[in-house]
N, C-alpha and C positions, 0 to 999 in steps of 0.2 A: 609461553610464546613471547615472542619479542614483537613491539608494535609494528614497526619496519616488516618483518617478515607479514603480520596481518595485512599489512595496508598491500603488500605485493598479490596476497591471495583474495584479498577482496577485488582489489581491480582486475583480477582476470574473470571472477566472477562478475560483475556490473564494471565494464570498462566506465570512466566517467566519460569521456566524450562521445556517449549514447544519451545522456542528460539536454533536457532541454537546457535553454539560453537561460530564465532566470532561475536554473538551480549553480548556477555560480556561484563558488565558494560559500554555499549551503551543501554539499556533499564532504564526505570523506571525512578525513580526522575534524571535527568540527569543537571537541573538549579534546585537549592534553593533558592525559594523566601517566598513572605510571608506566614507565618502559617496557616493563615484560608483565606477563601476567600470566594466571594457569586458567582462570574460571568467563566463561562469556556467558551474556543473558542478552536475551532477546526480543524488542517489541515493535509494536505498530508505532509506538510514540513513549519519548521519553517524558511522561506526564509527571508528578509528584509521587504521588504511589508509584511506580516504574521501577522508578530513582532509589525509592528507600528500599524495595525489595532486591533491588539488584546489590543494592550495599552488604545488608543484613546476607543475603548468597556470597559475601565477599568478592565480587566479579570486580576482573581488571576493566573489563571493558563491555559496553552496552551497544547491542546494532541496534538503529530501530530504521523504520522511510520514514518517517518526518522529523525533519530538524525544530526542535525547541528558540534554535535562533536566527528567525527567520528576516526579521529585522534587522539592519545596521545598528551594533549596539555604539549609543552615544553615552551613556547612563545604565548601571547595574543597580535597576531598582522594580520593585513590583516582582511579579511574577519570576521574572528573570533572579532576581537575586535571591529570592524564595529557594530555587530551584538550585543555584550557585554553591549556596550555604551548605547542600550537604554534597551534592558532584564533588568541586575542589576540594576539602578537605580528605572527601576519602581516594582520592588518585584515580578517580574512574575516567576512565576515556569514555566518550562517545562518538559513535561512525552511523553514519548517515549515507543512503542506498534509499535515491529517492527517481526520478523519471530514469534515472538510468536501470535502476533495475527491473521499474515497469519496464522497458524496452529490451532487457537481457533475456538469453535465452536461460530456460527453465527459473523466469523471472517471476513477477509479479502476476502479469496475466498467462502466464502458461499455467502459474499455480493456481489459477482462476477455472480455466478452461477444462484441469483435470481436475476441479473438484467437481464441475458442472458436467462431467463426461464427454466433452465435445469431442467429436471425431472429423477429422479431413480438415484440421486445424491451419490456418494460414494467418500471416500478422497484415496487420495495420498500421495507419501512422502510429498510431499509440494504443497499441490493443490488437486482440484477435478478431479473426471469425472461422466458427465449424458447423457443424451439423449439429443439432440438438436434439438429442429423445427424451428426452425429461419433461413434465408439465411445469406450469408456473410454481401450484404446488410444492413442488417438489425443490423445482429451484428453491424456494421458501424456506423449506426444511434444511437444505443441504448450506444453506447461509446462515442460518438460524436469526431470521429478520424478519420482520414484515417486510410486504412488496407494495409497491403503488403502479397502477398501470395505466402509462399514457396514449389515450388512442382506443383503439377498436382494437383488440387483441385476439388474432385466430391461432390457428395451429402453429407450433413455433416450428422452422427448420433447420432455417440457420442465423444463427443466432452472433450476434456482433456484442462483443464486452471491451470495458473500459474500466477498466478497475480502477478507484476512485471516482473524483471530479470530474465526467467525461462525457458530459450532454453538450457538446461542442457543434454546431450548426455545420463545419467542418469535418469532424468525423462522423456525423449524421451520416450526409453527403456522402462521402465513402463509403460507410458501411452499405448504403441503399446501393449503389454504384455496383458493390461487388457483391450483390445478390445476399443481403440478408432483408430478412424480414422480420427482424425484431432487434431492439439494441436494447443492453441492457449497462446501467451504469448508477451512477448517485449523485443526487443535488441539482436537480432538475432546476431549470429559472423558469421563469411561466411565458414568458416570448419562444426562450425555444421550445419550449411545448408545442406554444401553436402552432408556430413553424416545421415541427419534425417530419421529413417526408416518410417515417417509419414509425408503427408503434414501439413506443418504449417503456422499458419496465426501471422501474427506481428502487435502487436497495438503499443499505447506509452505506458511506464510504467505508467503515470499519469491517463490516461485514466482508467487502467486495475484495479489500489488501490484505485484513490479517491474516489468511490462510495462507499467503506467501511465507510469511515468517515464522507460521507455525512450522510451517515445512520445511524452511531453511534450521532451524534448532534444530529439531528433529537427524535432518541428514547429518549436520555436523558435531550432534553430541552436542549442543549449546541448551542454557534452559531458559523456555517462554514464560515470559510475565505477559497474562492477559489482565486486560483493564479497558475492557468497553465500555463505551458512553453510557448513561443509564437515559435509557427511552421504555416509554408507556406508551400504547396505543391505546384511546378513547375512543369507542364504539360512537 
């Protein structure tokens, strides 16, 4: 496939002016590599391990939602050039589908909502809300995470998710607003904790995203590099 041709089927898939304000020129082709290409892989992030597997798969090109260059590069040094040294030389593009695809349809959190089962599904500014029959439990299981639970936690019904970073005092607000009783998301601060007018449930951010992009490989024949953070839970 030709990049041009990707970059036309990417954007119908997560148009970019669905992206918030600062994912400016953090989206889309963000490494130029080579022109065409036959093999795509696929991640939550393009980490070090990522990088070399997707090499060593020969792949022209790598999706992942979070851009590696998130910073205005002044200096290609540290981490960045770690990272550079093997990208460039093997011609690998990388494409980046970051708030925009949180906010696409059969995006980020839709891929969220049909892993949780929600039904009578409706969006949010940034995220869902459906009906919930699941237990915490189970959400647990089906994330494959620990949970943390903020608040007094009853019976969940409808349930508001935010895949990633999304204990926003703001989408609180709304989700309360529009009849959920429970929001669930990752990277809780401890202000809005106190603050939350709803119980919430806290996963990892990795948990709550990668199952979009397991999904997106999947539908289009692309192949997933998983590479979770390594976390330990201490009784």
């Amino acid at each position: 496939m030709k990049v041009q041709a990707f970059i036309e089927e990417m954007e119908r898939l997560a148009p970019p002016d669905l992206a918030e304000d600062f994912d400016a020129g953090r989206i889309g082709l963000i490494v130029e590599g080579t022109p065409e290409f036959s093999t795509v892989c696929c991640a939550l992030d393009a980490t070090p391990a990522v990088v070399k597997e997707a090499i060593r798969m020969k792949a022209g090109m790598l999706v992942v939602h979070h851009t590696p260059l998130w910073t205005p590069i002044t200096a290609v040094t540290g981490s960045t050039a770690t990272l550079m040294r093997d990208v460039l030389p093997a011609g690998l593009n990388i494409w980046v589908m970051h708030t925009n695809y949180d906010r696409a349809d059969e995006g980020v959190n839709d891929a969220l909502a049909e892993l949780l089962s929600l039904s009578d599904v409706s969006p949010l500014s940034l995220g869902r809300i459906g009906t919930c029959t699941i237990s915490p439990a189970e959400i647990s299981r089906r994330l494959g995470c620990p949970l943390r639970v903020w608040g007094t936690l009853g019976s969940i019904k409808r349930l508001a998710i935010v895949a990633g970073s999304g204990f926003d005092p703001g989408f609180l607000t709304e989700a309360k607003e529009r009849g959920a009783d429970t929001f669930l998301s990752a990277e809780m601060k401890h202000a809005v904790a106190r603050s939350a007018p709803l119980p919430c449930i806290e996963a990892t951010h990795y948990a709550l995203e990668a199952p979009a992009m397991v999904r997106l490989a999947d539908r289009r024949g692309w192949h997933y590099i998983d590479d979770p953070p390594v976390l330990h839970t201490l009784p």
